[in-house]
C-alpha positions in Angstrom: 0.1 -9.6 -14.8 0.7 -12.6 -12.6 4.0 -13.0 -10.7 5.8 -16.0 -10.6 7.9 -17.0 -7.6 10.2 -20.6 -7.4 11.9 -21.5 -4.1 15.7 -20.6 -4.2 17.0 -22.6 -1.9 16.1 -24.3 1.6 18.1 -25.0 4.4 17.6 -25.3 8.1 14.0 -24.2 8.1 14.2 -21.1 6.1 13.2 -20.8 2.5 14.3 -17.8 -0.2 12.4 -16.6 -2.8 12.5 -14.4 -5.9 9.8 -13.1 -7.2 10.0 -11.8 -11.3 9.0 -8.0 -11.2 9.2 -7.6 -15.0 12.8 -7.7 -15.9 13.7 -7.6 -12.2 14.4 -9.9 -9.4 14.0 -9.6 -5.5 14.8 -12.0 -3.4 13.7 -13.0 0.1 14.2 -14.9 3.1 11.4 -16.2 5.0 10.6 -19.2 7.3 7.4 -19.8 6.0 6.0 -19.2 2.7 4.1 -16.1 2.1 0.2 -16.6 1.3 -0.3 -13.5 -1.1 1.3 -10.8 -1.9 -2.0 -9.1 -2.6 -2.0 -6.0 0.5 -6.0 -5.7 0.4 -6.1 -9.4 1.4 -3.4 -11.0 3.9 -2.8 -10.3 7.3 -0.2 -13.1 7.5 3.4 -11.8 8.9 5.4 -14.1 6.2 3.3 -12.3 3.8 4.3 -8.5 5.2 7.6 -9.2 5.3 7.8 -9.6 1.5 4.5 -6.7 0.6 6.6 -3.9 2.6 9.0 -4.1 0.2 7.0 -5.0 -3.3 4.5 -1.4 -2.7 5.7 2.2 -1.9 2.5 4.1 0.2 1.7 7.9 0.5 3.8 8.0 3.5 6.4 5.9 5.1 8.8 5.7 7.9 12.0 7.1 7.5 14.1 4.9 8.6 13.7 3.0 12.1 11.9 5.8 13.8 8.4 6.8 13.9 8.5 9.7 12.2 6.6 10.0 9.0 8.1 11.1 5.7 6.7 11.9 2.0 6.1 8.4 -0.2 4.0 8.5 -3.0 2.3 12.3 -1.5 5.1 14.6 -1.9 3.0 16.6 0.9 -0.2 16.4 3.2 -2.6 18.9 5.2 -5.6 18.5 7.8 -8.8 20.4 8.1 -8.7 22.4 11.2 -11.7 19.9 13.0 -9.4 17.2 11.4 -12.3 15.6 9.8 -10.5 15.9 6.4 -6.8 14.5 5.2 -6.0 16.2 1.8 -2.9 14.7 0.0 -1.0 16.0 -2.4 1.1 13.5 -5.1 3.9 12.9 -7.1 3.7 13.6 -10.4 5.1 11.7 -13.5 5.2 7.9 -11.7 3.7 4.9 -13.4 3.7 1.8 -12.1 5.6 -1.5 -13.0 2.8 -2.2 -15.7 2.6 1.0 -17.4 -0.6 2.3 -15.3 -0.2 5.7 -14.6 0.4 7.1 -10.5 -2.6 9.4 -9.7 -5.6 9.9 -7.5 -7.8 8.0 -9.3 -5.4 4.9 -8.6 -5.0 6.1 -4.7 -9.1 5.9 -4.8 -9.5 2.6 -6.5 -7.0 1.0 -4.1 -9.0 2.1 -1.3 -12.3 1.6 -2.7 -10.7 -2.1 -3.4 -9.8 -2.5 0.4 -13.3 -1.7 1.3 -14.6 -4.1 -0.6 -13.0 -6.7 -0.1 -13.5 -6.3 3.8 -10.6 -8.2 4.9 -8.1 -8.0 7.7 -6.3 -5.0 6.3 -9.5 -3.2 5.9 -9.7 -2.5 9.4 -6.8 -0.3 10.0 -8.6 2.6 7.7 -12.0 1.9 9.5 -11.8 5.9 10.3 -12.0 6.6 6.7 -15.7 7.7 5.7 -15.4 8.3 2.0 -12.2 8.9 -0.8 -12.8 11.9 -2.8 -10.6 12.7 -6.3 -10.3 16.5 -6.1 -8.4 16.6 -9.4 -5.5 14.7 -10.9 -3.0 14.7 -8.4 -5.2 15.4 -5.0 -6.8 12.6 -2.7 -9.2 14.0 -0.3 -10.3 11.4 3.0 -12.9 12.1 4.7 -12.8 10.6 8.5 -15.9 9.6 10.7 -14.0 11.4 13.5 -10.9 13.1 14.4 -8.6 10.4 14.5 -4.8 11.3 15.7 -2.9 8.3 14.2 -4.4 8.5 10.9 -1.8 9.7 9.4 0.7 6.8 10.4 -1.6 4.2 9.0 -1.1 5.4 5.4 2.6 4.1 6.1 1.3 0.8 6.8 1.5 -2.6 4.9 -1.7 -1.8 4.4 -1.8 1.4 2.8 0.2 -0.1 0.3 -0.6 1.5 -3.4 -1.4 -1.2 -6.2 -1.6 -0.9 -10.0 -4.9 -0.5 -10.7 -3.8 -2.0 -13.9 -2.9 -5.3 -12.4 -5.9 -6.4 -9.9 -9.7 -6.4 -9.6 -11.5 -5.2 -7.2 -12.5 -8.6 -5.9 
């Protein structure tokens, strides 16, 4: 499914868009256009402004602060040598294209990042392998203890695709 966008309006340097989201609208100001809204891909700013919005994650911030709160995992837990981040999700989403939410979609979005090896690869870098325990369970398996693990899942670029709407290239 391809989104279309068309420029709003313009004036004094700053452009709005709307992007169609299937029966939707969402409309944003930028001063620049955005290069993709594809999360696996971009590391443009313009381009973040409008992704944060368009993708929920497993976590996310709540509000302004840095604490973390339940996204997409309704709840998390660590191994004790914190070599292992076990997540456990919603149940009963499906995304904008019908696709069912699950852990085989939280595996092929990461399996995608890693493949395409761009920008946004490199925050998960501590992530050694994505395991499907069963439907509704993600296991990550880290190189090494890493402490802020956790707050990069709440990242633009531990934003959750469709597996129904991209390829892995």
């Amino acid at each position: 499914m391809k989104s279309k966008s068309m420029v709003v309006n313009r004036c004094c340097g700053v452009g709005f868009r709307a992007w169609s989201l299937g029966g939707g609208c969402a409309c944003h100001g930028v001063t620049a256009e955005p290069e993709t809204l594809d999360p696996h891909i971009t590391v443009d700013n313009n381009s973040w402004r409008a992704i944060y919005y368009c993708y929920d994650r497993l976590v996310e911030y709540a509000g302004e602060s840095t604490k973390l709160r339940s996204g997409l995992a309704e709840s998390w837990e660590f191994s004790d040598d914190g070599l292992t981040h076990t997540f456990h999700l919603r149940k009963g989403i499906s995304f904008i294209d019908g696709t069912p939410f699950n852990a085989e979609a939280v595996k092929f979005n990461f399996d995608r990042l890693f493949a395409i090896g761009k920008g946004p690869a490199g925050t998960f870098e501590f992530i050694k392998s994505v395991e499907v325990v069963d439907e509704y369970t993600v296991k990550f398996t880290l190189h090494a203890p890493f402490a802020p693990a956790l707050s990069a899942f709440a990242t633009d670029q531990g934003c959750i695709v469709s597996p129904g709407g991209w390829s892995t290239r």
